[in-house]
C-alpha positions in Angstrom: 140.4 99.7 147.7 138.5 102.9 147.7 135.9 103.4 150.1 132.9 102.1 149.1 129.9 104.8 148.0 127.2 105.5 149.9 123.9 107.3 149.8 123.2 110.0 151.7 120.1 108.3 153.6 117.1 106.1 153.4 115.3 108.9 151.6 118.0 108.6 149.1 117.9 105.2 148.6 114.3 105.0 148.7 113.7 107.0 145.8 116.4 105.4 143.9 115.3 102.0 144.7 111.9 103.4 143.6 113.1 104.8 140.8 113.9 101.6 139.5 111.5 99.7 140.7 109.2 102.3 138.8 109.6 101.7 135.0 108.2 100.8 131.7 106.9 97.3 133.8 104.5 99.3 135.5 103.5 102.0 133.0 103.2 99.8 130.4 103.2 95.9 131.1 101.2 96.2 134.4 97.6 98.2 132.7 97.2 95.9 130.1 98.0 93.1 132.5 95.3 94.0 134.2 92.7 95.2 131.6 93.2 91.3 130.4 93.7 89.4 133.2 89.9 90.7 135.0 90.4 94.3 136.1 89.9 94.2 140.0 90.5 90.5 140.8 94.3 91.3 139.2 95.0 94.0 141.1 93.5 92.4 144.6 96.0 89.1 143.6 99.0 91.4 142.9 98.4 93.5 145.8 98.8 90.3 147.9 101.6 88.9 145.9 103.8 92.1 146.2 103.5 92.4 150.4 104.1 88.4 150.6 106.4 87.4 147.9 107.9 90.9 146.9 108.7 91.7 150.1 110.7 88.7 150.7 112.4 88.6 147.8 113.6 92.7 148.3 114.3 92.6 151.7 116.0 89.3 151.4 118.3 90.7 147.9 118.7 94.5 150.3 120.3 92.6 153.0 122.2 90.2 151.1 123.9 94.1 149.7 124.2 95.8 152.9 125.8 92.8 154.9 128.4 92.1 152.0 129.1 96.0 150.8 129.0 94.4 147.4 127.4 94.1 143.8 125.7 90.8 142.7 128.9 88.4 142.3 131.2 89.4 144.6 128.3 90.0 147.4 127.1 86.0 146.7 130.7 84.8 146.6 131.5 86.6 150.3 128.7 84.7 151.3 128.9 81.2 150.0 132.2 80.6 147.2 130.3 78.0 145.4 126.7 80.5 144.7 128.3 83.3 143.0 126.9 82.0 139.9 124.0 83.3 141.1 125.2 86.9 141.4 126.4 86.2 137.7 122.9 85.4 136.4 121.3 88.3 137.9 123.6 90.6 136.8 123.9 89.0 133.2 120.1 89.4 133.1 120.4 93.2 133.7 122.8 93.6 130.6 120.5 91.6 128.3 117.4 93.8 129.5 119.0 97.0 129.3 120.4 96.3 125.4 116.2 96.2 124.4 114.6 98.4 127.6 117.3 101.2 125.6 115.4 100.5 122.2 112.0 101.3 123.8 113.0 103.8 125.6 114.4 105.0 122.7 110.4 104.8 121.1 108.8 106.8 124.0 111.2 109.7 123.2 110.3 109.9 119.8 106.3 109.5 120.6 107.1 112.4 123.9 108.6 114.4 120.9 106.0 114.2 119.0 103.5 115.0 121.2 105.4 118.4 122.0 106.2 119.5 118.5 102.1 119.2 117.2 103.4 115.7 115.2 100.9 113.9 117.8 98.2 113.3 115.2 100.7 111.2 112.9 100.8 108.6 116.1 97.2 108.2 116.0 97.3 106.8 112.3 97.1 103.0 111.3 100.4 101.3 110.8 102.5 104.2 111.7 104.2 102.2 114.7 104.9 99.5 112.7 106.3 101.8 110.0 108.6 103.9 112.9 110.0 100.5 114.7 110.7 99.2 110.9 113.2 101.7 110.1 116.5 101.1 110.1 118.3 104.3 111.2 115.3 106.8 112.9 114.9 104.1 116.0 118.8 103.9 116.5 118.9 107.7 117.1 116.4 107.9 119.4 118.0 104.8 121.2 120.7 106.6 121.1 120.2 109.5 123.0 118.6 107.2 125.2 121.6 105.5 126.2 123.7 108.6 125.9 121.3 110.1 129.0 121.6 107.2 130.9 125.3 107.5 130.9 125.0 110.7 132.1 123.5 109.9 135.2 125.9 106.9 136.0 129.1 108.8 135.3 127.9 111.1 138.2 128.2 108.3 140.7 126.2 107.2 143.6 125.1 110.8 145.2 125.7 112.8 142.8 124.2 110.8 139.3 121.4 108.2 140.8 120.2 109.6 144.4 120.5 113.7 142.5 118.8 112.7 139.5 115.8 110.3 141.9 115.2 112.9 144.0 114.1 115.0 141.3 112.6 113.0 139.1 110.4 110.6 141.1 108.2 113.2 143.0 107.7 114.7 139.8 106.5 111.0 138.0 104.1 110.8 140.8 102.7 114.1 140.4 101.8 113.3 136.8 100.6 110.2 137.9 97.9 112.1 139.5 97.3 114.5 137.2 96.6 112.1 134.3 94.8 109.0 136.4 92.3 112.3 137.3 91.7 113.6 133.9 91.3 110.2 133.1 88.5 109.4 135.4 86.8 112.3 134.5 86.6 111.7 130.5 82.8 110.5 129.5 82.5 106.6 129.9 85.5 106.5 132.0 83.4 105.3 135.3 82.9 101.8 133.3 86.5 100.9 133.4 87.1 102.5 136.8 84.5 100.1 138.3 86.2 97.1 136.0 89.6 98.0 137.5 88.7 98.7 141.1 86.0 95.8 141.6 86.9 92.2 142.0 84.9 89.9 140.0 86.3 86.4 141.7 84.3 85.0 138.8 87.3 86.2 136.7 89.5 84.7 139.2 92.4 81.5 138.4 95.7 80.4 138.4 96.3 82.3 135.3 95.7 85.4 137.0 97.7 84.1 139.8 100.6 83.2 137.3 100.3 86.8 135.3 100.1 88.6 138.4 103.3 87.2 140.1 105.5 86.9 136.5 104.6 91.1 137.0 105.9 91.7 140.3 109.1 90.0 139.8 109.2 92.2 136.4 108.2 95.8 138.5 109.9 95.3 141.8 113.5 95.0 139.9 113.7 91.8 141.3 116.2 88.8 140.3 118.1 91.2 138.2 121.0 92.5 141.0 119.6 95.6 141.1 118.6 95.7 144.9 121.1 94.0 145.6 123.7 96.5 144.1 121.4 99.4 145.6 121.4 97.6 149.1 124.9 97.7 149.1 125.2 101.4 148.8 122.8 101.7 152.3 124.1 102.9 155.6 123.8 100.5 158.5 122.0 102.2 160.4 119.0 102.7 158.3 115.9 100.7 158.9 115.7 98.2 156.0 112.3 97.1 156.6 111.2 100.2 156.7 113.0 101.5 153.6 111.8 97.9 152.0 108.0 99.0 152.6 108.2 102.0 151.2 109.9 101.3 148.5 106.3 98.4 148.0 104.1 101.2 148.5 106.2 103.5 145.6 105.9 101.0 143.2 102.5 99.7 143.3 101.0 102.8 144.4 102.7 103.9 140.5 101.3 100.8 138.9 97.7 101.2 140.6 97.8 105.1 139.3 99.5 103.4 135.7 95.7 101.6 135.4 94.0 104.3 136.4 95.3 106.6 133.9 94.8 104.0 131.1 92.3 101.6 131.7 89.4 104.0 132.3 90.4 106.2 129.0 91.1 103.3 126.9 87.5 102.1 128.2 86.1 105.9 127.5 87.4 105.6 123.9 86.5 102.1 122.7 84.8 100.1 125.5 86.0 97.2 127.4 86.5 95.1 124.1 89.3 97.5 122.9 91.3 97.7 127.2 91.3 94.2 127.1 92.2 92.9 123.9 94.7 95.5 123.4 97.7 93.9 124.7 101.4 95.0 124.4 100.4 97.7 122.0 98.3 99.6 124.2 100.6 102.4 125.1 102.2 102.9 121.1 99.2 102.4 119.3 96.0 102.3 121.2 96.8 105.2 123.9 97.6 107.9 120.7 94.8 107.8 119.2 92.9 107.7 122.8 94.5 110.9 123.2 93.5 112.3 119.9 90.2 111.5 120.5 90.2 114.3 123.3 88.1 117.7 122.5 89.6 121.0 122.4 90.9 121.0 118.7 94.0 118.8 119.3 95.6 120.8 121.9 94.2 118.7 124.9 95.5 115.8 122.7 98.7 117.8 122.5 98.7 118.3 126.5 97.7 115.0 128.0 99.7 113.0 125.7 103.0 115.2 126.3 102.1 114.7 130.3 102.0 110.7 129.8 104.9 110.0 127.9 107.3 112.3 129.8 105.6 110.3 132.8 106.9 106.9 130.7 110.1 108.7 130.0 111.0 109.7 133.4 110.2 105.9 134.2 112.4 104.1 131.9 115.1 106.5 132.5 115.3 105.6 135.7 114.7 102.0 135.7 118.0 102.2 132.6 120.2 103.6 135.7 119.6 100.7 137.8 120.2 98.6 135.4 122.9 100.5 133.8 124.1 100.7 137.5 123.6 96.9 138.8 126.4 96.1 135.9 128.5 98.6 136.0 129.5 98.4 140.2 129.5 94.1 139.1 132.6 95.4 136.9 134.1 97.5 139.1 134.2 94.9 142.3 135.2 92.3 140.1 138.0 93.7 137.8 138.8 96.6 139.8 138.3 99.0 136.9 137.4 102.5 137.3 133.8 103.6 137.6 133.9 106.0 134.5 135.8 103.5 132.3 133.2 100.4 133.6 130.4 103.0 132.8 131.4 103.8 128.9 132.6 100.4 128.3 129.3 99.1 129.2 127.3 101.7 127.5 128.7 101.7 124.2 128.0 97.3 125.1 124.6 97.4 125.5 124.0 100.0 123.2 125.8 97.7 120.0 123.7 94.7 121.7 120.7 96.8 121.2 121.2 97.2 117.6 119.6 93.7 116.9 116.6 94.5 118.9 115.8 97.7 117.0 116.3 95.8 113.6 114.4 92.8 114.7 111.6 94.7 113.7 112.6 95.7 110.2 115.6 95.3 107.8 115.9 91.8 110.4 112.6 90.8 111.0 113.2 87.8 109.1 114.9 86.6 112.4 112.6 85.1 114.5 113.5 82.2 117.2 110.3 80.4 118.2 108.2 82.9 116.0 109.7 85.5 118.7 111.4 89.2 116.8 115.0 89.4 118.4 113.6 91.9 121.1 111.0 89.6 122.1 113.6 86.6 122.0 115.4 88.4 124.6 112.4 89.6 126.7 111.2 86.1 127.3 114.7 84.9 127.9 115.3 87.3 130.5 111.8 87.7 132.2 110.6 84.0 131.5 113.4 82.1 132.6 116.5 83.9 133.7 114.9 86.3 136.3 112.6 83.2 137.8 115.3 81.0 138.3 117.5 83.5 139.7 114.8 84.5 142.0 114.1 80.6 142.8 117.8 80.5 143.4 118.4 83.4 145.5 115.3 82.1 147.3 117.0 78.3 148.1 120.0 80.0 149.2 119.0 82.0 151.5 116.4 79.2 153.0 118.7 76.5 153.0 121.8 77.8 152.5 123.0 81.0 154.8 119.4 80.5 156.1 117.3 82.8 156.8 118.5 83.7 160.0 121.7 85.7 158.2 119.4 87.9 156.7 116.8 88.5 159.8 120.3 89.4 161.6 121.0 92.1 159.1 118.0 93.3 159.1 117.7 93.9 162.8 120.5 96.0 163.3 118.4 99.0 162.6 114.5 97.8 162.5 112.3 95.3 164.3 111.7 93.0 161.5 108.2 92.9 162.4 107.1 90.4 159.2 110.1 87.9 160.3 107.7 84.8 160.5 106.5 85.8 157.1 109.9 86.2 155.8 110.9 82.8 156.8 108.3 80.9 155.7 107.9 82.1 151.9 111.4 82.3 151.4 111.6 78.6 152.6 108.9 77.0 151.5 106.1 78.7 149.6 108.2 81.1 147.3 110.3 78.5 145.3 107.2 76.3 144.8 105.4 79.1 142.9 108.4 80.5 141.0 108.7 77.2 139.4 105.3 77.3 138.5 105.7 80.4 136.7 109.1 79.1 135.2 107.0 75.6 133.8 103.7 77.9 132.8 106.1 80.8 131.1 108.4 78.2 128.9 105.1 75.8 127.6 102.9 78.5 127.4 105.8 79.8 125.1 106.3 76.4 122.9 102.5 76.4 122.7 102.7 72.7 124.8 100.2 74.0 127.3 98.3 76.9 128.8 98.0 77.6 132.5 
């Protein structure tokens, strides 16, 4: 067997891990998240959440990689024969994500092209979302080249593809982050939803907020999904995984904090607190454009800002695609001992045909639904409702009562301290796997419209 690749550091693998950790889940899911769920109070909860249960989750799937060397399957099978399954659903979950996370990727190109060709005020019109995702052909294209660039990065391998491309393209995303979450603050009425975002009301405060804010970590951090594990696997021993751990935390949230900052306060500025939080999952395709084109300066600050943000998005699904691209594609290669480039295309040209549905869903097969749910949102609350949470629950068991947690605090001290051990062994033992399956029960009846958390 070939010698397994490696990154070239912890500054590698940081910003790769980052890089996926960073995506549409923060840019996107987490604002409106926390425009609904009570602004402040949300973000104090999810801050908690990620440096509790995210942290133990990571650092336990990062260790679980380095120790065995291995993707997802194999990597649980070295471990314990009988718990590969685990390994199986993660990595499954990946390949159903990354069909539809192509599809919208495939939207934010054609919205960051229009933006940079002067089509921007077309965005801004009623209905013409709903009239773009309804086509039949235009949304394939653009998920197309989507998939195509995502390809690109894999076929370059380890070093030269993911760390090459995250070294580049994260410090950029963060700078644009800044630049936008500033111009943002500074738009007339924008201090209203800066003080709604940054100030706890813990009259706002309950387990649904609790519930929302956890289903989001697990949905940012690329947890349950085999990604960190497939990442970890590609890190040197000697690097300090706790370390690497925490700054991959302070990455992802700092992203998601900015993500808020750049929305909430200009959605606020442009319609009030009514139109941030009853905006929803539309907020970045149809309530954000015409944000933007509300902006002075005859359309060419429109023009400006709205190019910035969704290249910002872009640069975040793309690489949030690679680790997911890349999580299935190493599964592949340990398992059947197929070569990288062949795994790569094989897999692309997969998820790509898989994605097909999910782009039609929304027109020539929107008569489809399952549970009132369009084909893409069929497979978003399979994967993020119920595959991811019981993997996570799963990986969580295993490692508590299983290897116990002692096999991963080993790992982990061959090159750090492991100075939140006690923390470590306590949620991933006890306190975790009672609150994943309360996001697992709220998630599925909240779905079947049995009950409401």
């Amino acid at each position: 067997m070939a010698e397994r690749s490696k990154f070239s550091g912890q500054l590698g693998f940081v910003l790769a891990a980052a890089g996926s950790a960073v995506g549409l889940g923060n840019i996107w899911r987490f604002p409106y998240l926390a425009a609904k769920y009570g602004g402040g109070i949300f973000l104090l909860v999810y801050l908690i959440l990620v440096v509790t249960f995210g942290f133990t989750v990571m650092i336990a799937e990062v260790a679980i990689g380095r120790k065995t060397g291995l993707s997802p399957v194999d990597a649980f099978r070295k471990l314990h024969k009988r718990f590969a399954f685990i390994g199986v659903l993660g990595s499954f979950s990946a390949f159903i994500i990354l069909s539809y996370y192509n599809v919208i990727g495939g939207w934010v190109l054609k919205y960051l092209v229009s933006f940079m060709t002067g089509a921007h005020t077309a965005t801004a019109q009623e209905g013409f979302f709903d009239a773009y995702i309804g086509g039949a052909f235009e949304p394939i294209i653009w998920q197309t080249i989507f998939v195509v660039a995502t390809l690109a990065v894999i076929l370059g391998g380890v070093k030269k593809g993911i760390e090459r491309v995250s070294k580049v393209l994260m410090p950029v995303l963060v700078l644009l982050s800044i630049a936008i979450a500033i111009y943002s603050c500074t738009l007339p009425g924008a201090m209203e939803g800066v003080k709604y975002y940054l100030l706890p009301n813990f009259q706002d405060f309950s387990a649904t907020t609790v519930l929302a804010a956890m289903g989001q970590m697990f949905y940012s951090m690329s947890l349950a999904m085999g990604i960190m594990i497939t990442y970890g696997s590609y890190l040197r021993k000697e690097d300090d995984l706790e370390k690497a751990v925490g700054q991959i935390e302070i990455f992802d949230t700092g992203v998601a904090f900015l993500a808020g900052l750049m929305i909430i306060p200009a959605v606020f500025a442009a319609g009030g607190r009514e139109t941030a939080v009853n905006a929803g999952p539309s907020l970045m395709f149809v309530t954000l454009p015409g944000v933007f084109e509300k902006m002075g300066g005859g359309g060419i600050m429109s023009a400006i800002v709205g190019s910035a943000f969704f290249l910002l998005v872009l640069l975040a699904a793309l690489t949030s695609a690679i680790s997911l691209m890349e999580a299935v594609v190493a599964t592949i290669c340990d398992r059947f001992a197929i070569k990288r480039r062949t795994a790569a295309i094989g897999i692309a040209v997969a998820v790509f045909l898989l994605g097909i549905p999910s782009s039609l869903g929304f027109g020539p097969l929107s008569f489809i639904k399952v549970l009132g749910l369009s084909i893409l949102d069929l497979f978003d609350f399979i994967t993020n409702a119920v595959l991811m949470p019981i993997t996570a629950l799963l990986t969580c068991l295993f490692v508590g009562w299983v290897i116990k947690p002692k096999t991963i605090v080993e790992e982990v001290k061959l090159s750090s301290r492991f100075r939140r051990e006690k923390l470590f062994c306590i949620v991933v033992k006890y306190i975790a796997p009672i609150f994943i399956v309360l996001i697992l029960i709220s998630s599925v009846l909240d779905m079947l419209g049995i009950a409401k958390i």
